[in-house]
N, C-alpha and C positions, 0 to 999 in steps of 0.2 A: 504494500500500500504506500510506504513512504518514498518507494522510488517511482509510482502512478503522479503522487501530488508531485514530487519535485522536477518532472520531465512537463506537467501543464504551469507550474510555474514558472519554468524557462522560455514556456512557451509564449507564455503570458506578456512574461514581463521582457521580447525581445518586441512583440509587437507596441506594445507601451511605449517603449521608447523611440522603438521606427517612426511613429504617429508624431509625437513629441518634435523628433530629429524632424521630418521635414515640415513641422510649421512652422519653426523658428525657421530653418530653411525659404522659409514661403515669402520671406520679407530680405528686403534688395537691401543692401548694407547701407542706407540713409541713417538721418541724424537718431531717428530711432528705435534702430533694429534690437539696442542693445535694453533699452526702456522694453521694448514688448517682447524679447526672448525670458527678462528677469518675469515677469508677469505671468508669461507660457511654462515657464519653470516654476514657480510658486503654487499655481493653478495643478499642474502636474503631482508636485510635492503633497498636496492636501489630497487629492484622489488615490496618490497611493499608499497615504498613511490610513483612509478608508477601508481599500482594497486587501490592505495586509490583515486588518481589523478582523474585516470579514472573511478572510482564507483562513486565520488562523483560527478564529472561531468553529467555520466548518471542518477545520480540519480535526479540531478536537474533537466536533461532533461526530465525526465517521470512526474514528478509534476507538472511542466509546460505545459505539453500536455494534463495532465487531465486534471488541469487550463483551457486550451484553448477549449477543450470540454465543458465544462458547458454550462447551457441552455442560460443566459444571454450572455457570449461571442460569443456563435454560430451564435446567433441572431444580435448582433451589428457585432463581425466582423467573416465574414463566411469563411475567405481565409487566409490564411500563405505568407508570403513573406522570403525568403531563404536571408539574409542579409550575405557580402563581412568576411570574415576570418579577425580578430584581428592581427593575428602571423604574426611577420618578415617575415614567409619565407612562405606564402600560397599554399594549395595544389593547384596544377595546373586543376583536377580534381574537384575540387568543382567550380569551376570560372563560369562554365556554368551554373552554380547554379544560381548567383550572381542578384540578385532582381528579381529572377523569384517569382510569384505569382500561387498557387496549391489552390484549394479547400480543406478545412480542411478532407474531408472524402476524399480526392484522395486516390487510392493505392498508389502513390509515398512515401506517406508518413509512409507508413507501412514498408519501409527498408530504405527511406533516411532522416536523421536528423539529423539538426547541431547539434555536443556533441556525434554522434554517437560513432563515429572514432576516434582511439587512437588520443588526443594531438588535436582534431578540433577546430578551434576557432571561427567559423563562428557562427553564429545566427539567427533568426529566430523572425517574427514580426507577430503581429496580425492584421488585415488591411481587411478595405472595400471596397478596391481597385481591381479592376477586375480583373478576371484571365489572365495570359500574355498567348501568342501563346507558348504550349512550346511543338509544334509537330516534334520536330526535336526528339524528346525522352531522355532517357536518360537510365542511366545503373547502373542497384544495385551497390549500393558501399556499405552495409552492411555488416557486416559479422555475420549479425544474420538472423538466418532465423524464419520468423513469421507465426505460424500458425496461419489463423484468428477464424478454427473456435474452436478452446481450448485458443482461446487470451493468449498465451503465446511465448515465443520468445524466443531460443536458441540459 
């Protein structure tokens, strides 16, 4: 897994900076090439202190879930519980979440997951505690979409 993320991190961050290199590029060496490259680079500097935010978040998130897959965790705890958002200001959207209990193999789980979502802060427990009613349903909030059977996610 850790050589998956670090070959789409390369990946990532060669196009990043191709994007970067030729807009500073994109301006003819006048009086203020060097005012709008600082600008383009500042701008740059804040997306990928973003971008790291959120990789490094989801990256946690997926080692944890392999984690939680193991034959020994399966077997002591077979169910997830969706635990309450960290953040001041909680999505109002995830609320319904909020101590709901899913079976580790549910589909819910194949597009919803705290860490998913720019900025989430919600979490996520391993627990032998029953499945809750949760027939009211709910609704993708991913925005990746997972094919299961190439087990890969876009």
């Amino acid at each position: 897994m850790q050589q998956q993320f670090l070959a789409n991190v390369s990946k990532f961050s060669a196009a990043k900076a191709f994007k970067v290199t030729q807009k500073i590029n994109g301006y003819s060496a006048d009086g203020e090439y060097e005012m709008k490259a600082k600008v383009i680079l500042a701008k740059a500097k804040g997306y990928q202190q973003t971008e790291v935010a959120t990789a490094t978040s989801r990256a946690r998130t997926a080692v944890n879930f392999a984690e939680y897959n193991e034959p020994d965790n399966l077997r002591l705890f077979p169910n997830l519980q969706w635990l309450p958002s960290s953040a001041v200001n909680p999505r109002e959207a995830h609320a319904k979440f909020y101590y709901k209990i899913w079976a580790k193999d549910d589909p819910f789980w194949n597009t919803n997951f705290p860490g998913n979502e720019y900025n989430c802060q919600c979490d996520v427990r391993q627990t032998r505690d029953g499945i809750t009613d949760n027939s009211k349903g709910y609704v993708v909030l991913s925005i990746f979409l997972c094919i299961k059977s190439q087990k890969t996610c876009i």
